[in-house]
Backbone of each chain as nested JSON, in Angstrom:
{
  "chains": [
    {"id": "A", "residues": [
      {"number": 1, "name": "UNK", "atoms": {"N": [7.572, -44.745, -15.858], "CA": [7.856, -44.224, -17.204], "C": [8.0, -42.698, -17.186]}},
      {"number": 2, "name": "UNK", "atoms": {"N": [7.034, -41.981, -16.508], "CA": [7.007, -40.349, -16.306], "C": [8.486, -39.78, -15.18]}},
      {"number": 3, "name": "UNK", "atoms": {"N": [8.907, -40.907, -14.876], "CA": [9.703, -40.779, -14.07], "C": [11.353, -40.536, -14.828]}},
      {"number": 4, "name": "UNK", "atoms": {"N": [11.533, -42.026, -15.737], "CA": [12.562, -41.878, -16.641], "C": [12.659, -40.842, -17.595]}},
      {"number": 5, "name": "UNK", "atoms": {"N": [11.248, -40.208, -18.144], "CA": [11.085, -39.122, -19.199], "C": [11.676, -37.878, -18.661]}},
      {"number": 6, "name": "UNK", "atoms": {"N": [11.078, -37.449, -17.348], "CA": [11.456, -36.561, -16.447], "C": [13.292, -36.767, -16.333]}},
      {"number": 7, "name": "UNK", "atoms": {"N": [13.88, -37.592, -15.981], "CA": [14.564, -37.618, -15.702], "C": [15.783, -37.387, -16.513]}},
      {"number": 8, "name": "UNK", "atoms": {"N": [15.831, -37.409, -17.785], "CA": [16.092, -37.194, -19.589], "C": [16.006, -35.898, -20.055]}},
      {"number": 9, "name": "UNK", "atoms": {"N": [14.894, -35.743, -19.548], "CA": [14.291, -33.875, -19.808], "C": [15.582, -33.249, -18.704]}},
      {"number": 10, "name": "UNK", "atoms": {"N": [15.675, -33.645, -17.869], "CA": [16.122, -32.556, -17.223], "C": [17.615, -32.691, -17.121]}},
      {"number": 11, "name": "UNK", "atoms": {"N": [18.234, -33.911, -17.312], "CA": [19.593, -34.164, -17.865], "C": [19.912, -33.042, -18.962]}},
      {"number": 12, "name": "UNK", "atoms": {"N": [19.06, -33.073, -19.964], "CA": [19.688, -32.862, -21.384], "C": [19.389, -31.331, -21.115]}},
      {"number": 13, "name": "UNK", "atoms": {"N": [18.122, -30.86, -20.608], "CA": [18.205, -29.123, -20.159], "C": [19.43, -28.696, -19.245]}},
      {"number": 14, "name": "UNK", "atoms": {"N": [19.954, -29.45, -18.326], "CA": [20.999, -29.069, -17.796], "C": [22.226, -29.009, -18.265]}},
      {"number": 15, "name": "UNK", "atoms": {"N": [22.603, -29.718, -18.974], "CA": [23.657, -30.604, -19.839], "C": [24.123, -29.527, -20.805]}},
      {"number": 16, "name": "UNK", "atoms": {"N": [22.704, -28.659, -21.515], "CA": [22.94, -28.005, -23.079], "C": [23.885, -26.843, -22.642]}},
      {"number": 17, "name": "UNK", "atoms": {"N": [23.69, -26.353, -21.351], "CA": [24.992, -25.259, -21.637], "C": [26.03, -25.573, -21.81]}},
      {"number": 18, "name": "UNK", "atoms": {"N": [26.437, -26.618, -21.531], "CA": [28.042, -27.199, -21.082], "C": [28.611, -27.326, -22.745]}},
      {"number": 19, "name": "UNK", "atoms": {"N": [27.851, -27.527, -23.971], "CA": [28.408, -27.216, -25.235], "C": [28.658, -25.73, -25.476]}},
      {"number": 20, "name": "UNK", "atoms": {"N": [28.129, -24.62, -25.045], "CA": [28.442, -23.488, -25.265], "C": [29.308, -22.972, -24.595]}},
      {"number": 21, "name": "UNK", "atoms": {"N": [29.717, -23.207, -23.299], "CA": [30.919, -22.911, -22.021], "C": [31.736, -23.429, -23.454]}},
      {"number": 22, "name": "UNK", "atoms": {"N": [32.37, -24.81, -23.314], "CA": [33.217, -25.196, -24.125], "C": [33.713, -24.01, -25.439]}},
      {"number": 23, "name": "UNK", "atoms": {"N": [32.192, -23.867, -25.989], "CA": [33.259, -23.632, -27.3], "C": [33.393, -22.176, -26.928]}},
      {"number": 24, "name": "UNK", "atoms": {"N": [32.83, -21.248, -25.513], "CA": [33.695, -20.031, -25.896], "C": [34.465, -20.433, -24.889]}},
      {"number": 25, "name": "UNK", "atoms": {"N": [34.925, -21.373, -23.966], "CA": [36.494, -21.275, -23.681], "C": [37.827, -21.502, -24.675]}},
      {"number": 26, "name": "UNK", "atoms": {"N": [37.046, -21.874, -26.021], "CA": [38.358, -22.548, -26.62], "C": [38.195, -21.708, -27.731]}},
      {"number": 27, "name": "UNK", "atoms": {"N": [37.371, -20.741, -28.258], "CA": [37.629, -19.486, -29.559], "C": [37.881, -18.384, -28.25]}},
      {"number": 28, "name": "UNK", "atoms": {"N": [37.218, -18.144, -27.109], "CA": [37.415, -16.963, -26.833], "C": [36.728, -15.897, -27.082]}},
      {"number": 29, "name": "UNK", "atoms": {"N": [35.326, -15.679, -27.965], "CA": [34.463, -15.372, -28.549], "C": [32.896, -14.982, -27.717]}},
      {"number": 30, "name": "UNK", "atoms": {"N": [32.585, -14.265, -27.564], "CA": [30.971, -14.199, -26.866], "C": [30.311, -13.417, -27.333]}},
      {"number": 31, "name": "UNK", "atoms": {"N": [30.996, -12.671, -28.826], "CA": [30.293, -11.359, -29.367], "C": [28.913, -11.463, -29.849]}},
      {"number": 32, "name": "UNK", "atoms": {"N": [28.39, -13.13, -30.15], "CA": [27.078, -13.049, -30.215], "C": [26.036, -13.674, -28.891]}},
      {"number": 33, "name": "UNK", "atoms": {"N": [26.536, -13.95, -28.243], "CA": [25.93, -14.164, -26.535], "C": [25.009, -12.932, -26.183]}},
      {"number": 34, "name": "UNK", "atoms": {"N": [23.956, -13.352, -25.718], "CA": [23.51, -12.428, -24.646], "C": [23.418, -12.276, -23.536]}},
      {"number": 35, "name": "UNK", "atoms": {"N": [24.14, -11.526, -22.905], "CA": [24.458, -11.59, -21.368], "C": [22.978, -11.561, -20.723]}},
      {"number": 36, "name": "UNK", "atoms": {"N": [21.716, -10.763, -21.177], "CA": [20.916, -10.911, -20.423], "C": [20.65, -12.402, -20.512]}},
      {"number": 37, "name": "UNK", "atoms": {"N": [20.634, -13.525, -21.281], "CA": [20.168, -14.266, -21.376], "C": [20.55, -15.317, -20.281]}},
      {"number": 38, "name": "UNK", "atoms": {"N": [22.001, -14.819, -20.156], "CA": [22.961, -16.097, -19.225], "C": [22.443, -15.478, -17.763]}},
      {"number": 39, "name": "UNK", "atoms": {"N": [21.843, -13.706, -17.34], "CA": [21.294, -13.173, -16.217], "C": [20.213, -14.456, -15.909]}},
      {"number": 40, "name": "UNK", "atoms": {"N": [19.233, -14.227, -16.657], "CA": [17.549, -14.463, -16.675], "C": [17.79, -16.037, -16.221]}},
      {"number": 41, "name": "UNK", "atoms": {"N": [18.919, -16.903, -17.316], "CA": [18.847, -18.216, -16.851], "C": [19.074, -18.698, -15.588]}},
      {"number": 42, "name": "UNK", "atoms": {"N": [20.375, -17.576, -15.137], "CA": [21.305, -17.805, -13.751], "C": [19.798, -17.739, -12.444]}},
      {"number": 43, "name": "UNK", "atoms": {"N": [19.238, -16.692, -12.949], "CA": [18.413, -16.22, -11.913], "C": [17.124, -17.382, -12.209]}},
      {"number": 44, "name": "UNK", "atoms": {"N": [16.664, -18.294, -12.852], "CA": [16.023, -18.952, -13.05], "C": [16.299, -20.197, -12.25]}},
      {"number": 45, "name": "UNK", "atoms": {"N": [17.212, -20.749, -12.376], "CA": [18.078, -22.244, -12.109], "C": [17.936, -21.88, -10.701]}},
      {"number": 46, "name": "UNK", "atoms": {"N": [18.515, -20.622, -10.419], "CA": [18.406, -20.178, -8.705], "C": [17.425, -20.461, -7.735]}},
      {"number": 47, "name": "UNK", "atoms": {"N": [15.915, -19.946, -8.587], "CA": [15.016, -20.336, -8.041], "C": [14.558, -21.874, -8.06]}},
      {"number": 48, "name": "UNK", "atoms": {"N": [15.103, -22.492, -9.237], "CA": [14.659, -23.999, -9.275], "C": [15.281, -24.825, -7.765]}},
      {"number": 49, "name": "UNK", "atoms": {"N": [16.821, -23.917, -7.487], "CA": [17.409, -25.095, -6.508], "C": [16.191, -24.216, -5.272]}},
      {"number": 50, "name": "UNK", "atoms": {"N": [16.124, -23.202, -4.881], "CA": [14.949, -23.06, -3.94], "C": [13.772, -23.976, -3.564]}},
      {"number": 51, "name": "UNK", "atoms": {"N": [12.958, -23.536, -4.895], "CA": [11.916, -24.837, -4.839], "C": [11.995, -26.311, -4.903]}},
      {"number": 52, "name": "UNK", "atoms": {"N": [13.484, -26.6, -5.193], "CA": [13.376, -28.141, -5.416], "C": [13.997, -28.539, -3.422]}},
      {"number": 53, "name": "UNK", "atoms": {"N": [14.864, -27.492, -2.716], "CA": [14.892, -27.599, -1.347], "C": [13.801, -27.296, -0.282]}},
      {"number": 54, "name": "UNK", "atoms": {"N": [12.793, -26.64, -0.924], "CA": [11.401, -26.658, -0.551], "C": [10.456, -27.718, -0.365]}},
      {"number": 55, "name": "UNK", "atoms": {"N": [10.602, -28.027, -1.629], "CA": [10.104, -29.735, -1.854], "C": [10.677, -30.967, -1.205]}},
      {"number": 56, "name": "UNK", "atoms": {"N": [11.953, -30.946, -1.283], "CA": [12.767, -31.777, -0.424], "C": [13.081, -32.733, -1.929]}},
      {"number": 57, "name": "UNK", "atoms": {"N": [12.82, -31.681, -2.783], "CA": [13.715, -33.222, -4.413], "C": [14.814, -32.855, -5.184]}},
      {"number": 58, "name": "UNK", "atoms": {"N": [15.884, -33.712, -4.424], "CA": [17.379, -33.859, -4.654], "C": [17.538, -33.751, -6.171]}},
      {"number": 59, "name": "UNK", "atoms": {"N": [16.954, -34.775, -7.276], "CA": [17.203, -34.478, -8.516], "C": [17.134, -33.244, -8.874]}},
      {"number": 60, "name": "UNK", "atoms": {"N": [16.28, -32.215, -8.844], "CA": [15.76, -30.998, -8.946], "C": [16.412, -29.737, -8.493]}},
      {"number": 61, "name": "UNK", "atoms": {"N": [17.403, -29.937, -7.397], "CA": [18.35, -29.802, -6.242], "C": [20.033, -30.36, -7.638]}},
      {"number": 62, "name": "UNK", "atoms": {"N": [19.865, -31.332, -7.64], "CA": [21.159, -31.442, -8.162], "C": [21.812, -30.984, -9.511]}},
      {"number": 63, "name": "UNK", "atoms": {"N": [20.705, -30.695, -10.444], "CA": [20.586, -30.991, -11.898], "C": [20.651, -29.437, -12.063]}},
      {"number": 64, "name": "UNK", "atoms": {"N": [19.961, -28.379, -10.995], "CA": [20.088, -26.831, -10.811], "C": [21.373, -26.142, -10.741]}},
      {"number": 65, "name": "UNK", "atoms": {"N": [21.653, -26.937, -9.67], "CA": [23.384, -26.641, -8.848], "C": [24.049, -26.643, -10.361]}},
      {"number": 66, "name": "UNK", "atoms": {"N": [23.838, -27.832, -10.694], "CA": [25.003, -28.122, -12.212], "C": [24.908, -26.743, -12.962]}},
      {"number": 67, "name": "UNK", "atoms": {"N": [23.477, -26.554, -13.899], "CA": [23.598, -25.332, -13.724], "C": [24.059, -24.252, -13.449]}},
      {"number": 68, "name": "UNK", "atoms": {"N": [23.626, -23.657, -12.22], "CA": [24.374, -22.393, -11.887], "C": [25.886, -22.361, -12.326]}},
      {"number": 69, "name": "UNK", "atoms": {"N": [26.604, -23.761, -12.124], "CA": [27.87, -23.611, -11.842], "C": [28.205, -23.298, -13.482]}},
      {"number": 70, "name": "UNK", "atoms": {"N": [27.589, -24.4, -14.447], "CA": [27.96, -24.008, -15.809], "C": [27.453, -22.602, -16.248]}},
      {"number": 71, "name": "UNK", "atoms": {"N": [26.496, -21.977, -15.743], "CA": [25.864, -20.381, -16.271], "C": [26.358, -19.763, -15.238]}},
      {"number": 72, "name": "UNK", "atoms": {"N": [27.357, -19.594, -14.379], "CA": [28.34, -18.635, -13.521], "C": [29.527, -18.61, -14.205]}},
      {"number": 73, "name": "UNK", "atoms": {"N": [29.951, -19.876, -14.497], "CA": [31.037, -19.344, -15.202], "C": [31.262, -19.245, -16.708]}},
      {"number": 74, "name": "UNK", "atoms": {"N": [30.142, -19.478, -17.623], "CA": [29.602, -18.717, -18.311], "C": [29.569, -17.58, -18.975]}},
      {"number": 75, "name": "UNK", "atoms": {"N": [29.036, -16.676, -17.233], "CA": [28.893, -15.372, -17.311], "C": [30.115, -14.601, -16.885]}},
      {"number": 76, "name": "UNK", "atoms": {"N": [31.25, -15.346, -15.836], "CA": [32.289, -15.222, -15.983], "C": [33.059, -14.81, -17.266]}},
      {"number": 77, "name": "UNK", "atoms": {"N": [33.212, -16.04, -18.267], "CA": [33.887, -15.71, -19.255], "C": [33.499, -14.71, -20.127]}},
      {"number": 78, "name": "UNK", "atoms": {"N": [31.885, -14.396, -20.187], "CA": [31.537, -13.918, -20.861], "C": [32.329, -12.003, -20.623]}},
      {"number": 79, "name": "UNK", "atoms": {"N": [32.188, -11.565, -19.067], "CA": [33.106, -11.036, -18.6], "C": [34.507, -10.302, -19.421]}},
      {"number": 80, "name": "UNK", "atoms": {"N": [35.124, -11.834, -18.963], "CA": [36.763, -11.316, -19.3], "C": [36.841, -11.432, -20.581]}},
      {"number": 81, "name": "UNK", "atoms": {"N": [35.603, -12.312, -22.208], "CA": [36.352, -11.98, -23.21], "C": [35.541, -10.56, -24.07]}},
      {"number": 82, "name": "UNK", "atoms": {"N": [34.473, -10.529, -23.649], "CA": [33.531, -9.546, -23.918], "C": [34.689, -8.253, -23.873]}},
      {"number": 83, "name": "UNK", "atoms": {"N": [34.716, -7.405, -25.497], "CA": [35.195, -6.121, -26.137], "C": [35.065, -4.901, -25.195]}}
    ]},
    {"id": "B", "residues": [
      {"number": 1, "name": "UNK", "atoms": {"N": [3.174, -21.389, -1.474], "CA": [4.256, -20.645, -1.297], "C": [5.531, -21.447, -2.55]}},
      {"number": 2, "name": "UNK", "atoms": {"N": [5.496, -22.355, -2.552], "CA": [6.625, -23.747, -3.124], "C": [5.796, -23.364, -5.151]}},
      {"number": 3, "name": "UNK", "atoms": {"N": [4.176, -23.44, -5.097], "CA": [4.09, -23.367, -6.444], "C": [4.538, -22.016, -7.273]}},
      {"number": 4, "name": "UNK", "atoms": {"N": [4.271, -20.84, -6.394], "CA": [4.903, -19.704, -6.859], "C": [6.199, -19.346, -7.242]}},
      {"number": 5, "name": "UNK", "atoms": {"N": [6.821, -20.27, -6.323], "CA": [8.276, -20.164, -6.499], "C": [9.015, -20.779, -7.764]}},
      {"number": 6, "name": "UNK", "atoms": {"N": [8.037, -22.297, -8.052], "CA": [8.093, -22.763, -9.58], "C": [7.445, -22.013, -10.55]}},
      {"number": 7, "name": "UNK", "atoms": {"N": [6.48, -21.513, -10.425], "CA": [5.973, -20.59, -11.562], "C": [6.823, -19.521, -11.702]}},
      {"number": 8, "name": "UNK", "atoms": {"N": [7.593, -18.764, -10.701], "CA": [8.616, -17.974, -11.098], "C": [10.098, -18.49, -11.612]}},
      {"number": 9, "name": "UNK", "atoms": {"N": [10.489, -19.769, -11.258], "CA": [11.547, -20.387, -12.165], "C": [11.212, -20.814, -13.317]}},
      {"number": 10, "name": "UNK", "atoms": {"N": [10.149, -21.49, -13.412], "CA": [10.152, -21.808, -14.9], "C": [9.528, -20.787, -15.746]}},
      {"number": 11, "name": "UNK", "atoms": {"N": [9.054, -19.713, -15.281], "CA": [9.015, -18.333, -16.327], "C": [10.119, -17.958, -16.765]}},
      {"number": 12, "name": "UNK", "atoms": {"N": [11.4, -17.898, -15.505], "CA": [12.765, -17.539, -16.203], "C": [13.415, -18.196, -16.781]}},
      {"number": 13, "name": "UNK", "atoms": {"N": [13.465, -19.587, -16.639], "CA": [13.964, -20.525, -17.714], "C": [13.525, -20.624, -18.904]}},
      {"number": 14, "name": "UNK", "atoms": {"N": [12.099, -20.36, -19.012], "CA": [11.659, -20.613, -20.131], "C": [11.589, -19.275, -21.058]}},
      {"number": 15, "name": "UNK", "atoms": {"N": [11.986, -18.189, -20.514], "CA": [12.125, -16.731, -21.126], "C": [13.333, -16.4, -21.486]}},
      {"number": 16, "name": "UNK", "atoms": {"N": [14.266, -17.248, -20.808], "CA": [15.82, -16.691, -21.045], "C": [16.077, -16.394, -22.636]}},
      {"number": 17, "name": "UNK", "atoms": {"N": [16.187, -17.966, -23.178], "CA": [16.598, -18.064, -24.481], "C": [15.91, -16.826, -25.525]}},
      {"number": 18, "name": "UNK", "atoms": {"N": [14.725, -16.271, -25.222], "CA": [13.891, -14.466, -25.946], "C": [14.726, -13.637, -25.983]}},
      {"number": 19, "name": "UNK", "atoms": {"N": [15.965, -13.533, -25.296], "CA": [16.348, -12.23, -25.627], "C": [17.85, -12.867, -26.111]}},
      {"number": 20, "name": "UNK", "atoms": {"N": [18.161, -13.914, -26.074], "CA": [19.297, -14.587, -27.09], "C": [18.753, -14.398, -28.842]}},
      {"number": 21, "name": "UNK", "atoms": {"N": [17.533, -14.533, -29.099], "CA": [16.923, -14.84, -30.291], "C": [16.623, -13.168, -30.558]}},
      {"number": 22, "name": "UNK", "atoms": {"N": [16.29, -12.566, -29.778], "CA": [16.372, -11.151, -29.989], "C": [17.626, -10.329, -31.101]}},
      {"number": 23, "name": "UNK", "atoms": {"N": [18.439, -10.979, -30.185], "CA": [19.833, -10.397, -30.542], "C": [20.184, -10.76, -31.43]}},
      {"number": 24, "name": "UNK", "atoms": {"N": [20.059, -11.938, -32.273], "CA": [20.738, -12.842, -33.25], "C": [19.853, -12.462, -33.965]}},
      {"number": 25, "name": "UNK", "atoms": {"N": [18.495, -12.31, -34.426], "CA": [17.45, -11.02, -35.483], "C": [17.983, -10.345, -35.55]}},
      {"number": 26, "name": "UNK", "atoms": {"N": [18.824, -9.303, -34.379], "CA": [18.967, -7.838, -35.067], "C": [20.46, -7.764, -35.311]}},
      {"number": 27, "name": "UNK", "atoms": {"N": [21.635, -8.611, -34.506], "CA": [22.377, -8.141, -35.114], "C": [23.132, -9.413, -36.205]}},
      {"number": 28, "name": "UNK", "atoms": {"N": [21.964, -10.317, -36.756], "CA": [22.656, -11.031, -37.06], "C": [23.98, -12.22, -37.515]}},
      {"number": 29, "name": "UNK", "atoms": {"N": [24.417, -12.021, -36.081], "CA": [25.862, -12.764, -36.28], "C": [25.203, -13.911, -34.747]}},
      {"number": 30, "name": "UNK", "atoms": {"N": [25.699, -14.899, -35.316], "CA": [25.431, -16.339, -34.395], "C": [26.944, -17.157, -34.481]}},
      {"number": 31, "name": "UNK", "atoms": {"N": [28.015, -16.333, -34.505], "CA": [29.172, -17.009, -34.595], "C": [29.449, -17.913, -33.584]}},
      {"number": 32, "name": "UNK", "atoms": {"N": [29.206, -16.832, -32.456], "CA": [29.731, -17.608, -30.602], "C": [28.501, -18.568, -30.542]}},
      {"number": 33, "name": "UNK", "atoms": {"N": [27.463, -18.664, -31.284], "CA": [26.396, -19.76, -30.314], "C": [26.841, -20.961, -31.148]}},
      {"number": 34, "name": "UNK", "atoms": {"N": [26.632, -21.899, -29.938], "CA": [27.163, -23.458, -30.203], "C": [25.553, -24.037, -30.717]}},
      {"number": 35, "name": "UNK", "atoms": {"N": [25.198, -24.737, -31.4], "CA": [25.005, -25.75, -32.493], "C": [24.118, -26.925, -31.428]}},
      {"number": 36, "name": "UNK", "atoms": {"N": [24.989, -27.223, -30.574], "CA": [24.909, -27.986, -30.035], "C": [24.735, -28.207, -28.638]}},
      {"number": 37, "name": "UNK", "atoms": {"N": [24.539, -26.856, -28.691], "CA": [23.836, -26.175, -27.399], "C": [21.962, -26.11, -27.669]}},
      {"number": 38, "name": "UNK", "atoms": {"N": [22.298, -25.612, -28.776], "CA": [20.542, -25.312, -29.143], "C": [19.999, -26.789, -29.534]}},
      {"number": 39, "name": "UNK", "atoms": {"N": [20.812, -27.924, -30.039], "CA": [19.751, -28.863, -30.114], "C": [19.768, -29.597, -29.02]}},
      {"number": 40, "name": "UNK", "atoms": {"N": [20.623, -29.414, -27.967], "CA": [20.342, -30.514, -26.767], "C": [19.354, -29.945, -26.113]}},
      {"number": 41, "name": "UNK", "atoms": {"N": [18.963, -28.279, -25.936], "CA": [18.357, -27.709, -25.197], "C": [16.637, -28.133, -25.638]}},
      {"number": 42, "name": "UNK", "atoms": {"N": [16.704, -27.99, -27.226], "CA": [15.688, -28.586, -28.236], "C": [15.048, -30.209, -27.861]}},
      {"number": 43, "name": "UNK", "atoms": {"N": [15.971, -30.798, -27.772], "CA": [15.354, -32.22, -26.954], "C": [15.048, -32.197, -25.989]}},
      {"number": 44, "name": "UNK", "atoms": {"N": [15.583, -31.238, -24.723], "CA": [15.455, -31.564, -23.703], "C": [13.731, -30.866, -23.18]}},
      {"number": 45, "name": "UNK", "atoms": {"N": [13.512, -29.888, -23.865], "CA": [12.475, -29.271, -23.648], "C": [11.379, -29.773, -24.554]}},
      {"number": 46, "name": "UNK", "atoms": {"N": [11.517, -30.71, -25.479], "CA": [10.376, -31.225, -26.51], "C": [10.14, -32.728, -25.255]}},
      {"number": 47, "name": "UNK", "atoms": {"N": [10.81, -33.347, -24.684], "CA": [11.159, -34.358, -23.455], "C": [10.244, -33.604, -22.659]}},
      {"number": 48, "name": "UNK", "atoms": {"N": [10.47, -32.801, -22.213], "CA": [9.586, -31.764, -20.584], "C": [8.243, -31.63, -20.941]}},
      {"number": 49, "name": "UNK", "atoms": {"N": [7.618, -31.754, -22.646], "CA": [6.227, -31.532, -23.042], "C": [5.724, -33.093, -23.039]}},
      {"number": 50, "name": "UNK", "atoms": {"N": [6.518, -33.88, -23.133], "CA": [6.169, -35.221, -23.48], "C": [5.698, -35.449, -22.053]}},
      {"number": 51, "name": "UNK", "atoms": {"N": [6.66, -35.004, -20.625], "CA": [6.665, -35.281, -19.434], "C": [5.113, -34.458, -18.986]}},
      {"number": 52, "name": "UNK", "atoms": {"N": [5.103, -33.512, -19.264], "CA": [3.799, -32.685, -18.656], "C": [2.42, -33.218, -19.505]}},
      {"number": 53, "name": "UNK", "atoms": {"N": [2.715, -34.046, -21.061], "CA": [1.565, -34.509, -21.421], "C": [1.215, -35.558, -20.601]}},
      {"number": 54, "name": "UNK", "atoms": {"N": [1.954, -36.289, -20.069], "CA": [1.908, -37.625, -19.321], "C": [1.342, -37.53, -18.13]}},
      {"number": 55, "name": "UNK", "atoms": {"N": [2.096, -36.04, -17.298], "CA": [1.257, -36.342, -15.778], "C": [-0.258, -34.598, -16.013]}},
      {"number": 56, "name": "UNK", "atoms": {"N": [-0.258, -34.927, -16.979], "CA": [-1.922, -33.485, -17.207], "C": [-0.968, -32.321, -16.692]}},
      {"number": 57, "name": "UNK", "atoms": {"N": [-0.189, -31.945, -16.384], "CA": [0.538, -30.536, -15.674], "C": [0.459, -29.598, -16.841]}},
      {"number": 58, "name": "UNK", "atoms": {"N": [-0.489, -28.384, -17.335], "CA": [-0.374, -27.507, -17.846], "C": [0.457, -26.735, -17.745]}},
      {"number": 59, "name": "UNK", "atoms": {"N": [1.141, -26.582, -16.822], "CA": [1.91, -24.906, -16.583], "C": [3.457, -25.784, -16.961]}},
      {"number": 60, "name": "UNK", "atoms": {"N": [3.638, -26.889, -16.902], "CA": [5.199, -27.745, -17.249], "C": [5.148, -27.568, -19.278]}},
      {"number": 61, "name": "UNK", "atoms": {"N": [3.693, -27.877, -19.754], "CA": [3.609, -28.029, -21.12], "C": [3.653, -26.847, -21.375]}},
      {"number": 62, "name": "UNK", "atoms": {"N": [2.932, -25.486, -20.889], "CA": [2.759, -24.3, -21.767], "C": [4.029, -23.642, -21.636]}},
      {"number": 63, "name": "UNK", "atoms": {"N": [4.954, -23.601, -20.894], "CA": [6.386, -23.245, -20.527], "C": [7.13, -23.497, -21.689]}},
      {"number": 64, "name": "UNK", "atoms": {"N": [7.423, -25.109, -21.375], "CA": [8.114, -25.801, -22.193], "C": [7.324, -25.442, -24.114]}},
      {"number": 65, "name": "UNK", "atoms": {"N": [6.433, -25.607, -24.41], "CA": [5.78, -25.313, -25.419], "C": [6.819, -24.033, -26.007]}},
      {"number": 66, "name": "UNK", "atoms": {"N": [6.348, -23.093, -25.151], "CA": [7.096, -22.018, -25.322], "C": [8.472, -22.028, -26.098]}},
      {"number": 67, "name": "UNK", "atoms": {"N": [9.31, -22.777, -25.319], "CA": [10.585, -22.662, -25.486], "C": [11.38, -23.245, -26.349]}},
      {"number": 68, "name": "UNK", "atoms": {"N": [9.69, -24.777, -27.128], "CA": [10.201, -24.887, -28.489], "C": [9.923, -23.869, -29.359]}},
      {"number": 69, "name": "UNK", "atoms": {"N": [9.146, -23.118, -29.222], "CA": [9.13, -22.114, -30.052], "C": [10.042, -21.149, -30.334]}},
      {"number": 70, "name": "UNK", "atoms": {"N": [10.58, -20.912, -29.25], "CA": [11.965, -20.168, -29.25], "C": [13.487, -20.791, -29.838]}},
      {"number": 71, "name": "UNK", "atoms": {"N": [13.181, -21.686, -29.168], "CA": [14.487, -22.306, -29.53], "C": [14.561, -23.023, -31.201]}},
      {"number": 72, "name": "UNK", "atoms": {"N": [13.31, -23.515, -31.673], "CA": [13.447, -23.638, -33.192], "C": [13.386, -22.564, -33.914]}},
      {"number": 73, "name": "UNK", "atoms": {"N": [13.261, -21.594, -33.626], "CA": [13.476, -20.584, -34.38], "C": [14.992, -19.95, -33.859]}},
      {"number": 74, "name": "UNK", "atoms": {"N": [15.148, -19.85, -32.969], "CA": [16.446, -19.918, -32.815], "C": [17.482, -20.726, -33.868]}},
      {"number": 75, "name": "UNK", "atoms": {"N": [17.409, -21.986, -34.235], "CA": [17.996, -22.748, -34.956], "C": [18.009, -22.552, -36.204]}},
      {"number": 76, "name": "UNK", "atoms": {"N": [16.368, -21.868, -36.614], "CA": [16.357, -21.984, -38.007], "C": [17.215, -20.285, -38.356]}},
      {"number": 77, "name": "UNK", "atoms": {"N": [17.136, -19.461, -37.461], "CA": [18.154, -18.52, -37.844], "C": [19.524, -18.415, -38.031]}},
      {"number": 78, "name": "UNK", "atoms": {"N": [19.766, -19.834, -36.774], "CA": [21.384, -20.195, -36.623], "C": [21.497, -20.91, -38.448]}},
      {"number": 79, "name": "UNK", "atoms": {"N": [21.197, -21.414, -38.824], "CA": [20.98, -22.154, -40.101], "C": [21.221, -20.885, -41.352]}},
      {"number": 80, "name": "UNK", "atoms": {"N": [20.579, -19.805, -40.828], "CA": [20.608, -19.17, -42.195], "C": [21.804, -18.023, -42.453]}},
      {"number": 81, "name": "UNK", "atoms": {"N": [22.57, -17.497, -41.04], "CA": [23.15, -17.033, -40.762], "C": [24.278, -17.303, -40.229]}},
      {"number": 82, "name": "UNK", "atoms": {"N": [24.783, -18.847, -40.226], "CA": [26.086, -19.391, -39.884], "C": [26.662, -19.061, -41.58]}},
      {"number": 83, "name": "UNK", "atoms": {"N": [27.621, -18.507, -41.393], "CA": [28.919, -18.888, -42.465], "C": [29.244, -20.389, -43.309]}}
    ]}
  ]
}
């Protein structure tokens, strides 16, 4: 049971950026974003895939990666539409 | 060596969203934040307290704790300050 809960939790924490990528690829918009925020997360997730290759746990490992990739490019866009 | 390395990821995960909520207090515009970013993030981390009540892990609940705190207030500003 702690297993499926876990496993839900960390879907839907990984998952939530992928609504915000979306909608500033399609307004183009990041004027209320905080770049430190997309820093702190990037650098967070970073350390998760560390410790989860430490541990040797692939979910933890996989669900990170997703991550980075959605809060890199992210911070990408945030980049090229940022005034 | 492995627990430090989680206590330093999930400090930054769980700190990121502070200086998103920062910004949206002072300069009040929440145009670019998605909706639907903040409530998946909202489940997913009220899920991670349910998970740390289950296996006794304090440092998974007081994190996560945290970050409902952030993040519903996050929402309830997105609420008062969306258009």
């Amino acid at each position: 049971m702690e297993i499926l809960i876990g496993i839900a939790a960390g879907t839907l924490t990984s998952l939530s950026m992928l609504p915000q990528l979306i909608k500033v690829i399609k307004e183009k918009d990041v004027q209320a974003l905080s770049p430190v925020m997309i820093l702190v997360l990037l650098a967070g997730v970073s350390l998760w895939i560390v410790y989860g290759i430490m541990k040797s746990e692939w979910p933890i490992i996989i669900s990170n990666a997703f991550s980075v990739l959605v809060n890199a490019t992210l911070l990408i866009y945030y980049c090229i539409f940022k005034e």
